[in-house]
N, C-alpha and C positions, 0 to 999 in steps of 0.2 A: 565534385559534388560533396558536401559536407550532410553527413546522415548521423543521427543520435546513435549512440554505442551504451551510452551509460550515465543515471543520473544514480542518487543517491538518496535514502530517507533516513533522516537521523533517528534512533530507536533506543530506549531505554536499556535492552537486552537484545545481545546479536541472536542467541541459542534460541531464546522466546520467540523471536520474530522470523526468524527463520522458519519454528515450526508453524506460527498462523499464517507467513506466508505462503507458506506449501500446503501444509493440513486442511487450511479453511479456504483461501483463496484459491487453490489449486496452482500455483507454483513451481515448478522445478527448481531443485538446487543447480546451479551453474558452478561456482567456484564456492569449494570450503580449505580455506587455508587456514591454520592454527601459527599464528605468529611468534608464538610465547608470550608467557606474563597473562594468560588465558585472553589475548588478545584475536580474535575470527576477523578472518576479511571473506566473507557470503556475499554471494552475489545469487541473484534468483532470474525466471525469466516465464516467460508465460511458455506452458508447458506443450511443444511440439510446435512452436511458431514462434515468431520473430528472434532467431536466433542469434541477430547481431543486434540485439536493444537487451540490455541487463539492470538491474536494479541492484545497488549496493546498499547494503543495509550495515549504517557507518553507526559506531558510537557516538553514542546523544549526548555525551560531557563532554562540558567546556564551554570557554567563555563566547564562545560563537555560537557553538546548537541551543544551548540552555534557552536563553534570550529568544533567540530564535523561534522554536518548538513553543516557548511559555507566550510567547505573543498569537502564534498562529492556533493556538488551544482556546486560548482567552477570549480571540477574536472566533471562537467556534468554527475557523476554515479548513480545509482539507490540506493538507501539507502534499497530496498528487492524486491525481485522477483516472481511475483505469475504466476503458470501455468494458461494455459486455454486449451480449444479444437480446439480452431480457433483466434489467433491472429489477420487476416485481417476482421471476420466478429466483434471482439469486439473494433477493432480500429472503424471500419467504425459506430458503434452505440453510441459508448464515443465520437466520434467529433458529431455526432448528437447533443449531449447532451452539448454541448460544451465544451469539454476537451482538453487542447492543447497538442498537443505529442509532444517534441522532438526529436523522431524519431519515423517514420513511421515502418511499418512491414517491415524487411528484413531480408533471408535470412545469419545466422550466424554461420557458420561447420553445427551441426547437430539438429540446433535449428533454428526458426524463432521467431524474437523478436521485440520490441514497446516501446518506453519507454514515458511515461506521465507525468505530473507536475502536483502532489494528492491535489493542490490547499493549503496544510497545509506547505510549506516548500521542501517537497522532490520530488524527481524524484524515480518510480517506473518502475518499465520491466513485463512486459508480457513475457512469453514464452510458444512456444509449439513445443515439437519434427515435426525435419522434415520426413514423408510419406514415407518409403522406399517400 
């Protein structure tokens, strides 16, 4: 059986994203390694569950992220997707917090979705199945 362990989000700053990963999103740190050359390998993970799924939050320079990151910005898309339980109640506490969304909760087929600017670079989606 082949099971996700670990994907990656390219980020403008490892230290910044780290902390909206944990601080706003609710996050756990998983791996903080200091490489040298103030080079971080962080990984984060949602906090008391799926402990073998990580997120690595990779530096966004270079001739692959760069490109990359500036098309999926340009094209307004979420460079990853994380579920929740309540879309409108986690929209309504991240703009507390000051989080700017580019788009609010709406209704999408059979999902309701969010999408916010992770402050590092990219655009993120919330999602939660729609209530049948």
């Amino acid at each position: 059986m082949i099971k996700l362990a670990m994907t990656s989000v390219y980020v403008d700053d490892v230290a910044k994203a780290r902390a909206f990963y944990t601080d706003v999103l609710g996050f756990e740190t998983r791996t903080d390694i200091d490489l040298g050359d103030g080079t971080l390998f962080v990984t984060v993970g949602a906090a008391g569950a799926q402990e073998d799924v990580e997120l690595l939050l990779e530096p966004g320079q270079g001739p692959i992220a760069e490109p990359y990151r500036a098309a999926l910005r340009e094209a307004g898309l979420p460079v990853i997707v994380f579920s929740v339980d309540d879309v409108t109640a986690e929209h309504e506490r991240m703009e507390k917090l000051g989080v700017r969304f580019t788009q609010g909760p709406q209704e999408e087929g059979p999902m309701i979705t969010a999408v916010l600017d992770d402050t590092v670079g990219n655009y993120v989606q919330l999602m939660q199945p729609v209530a049948k």
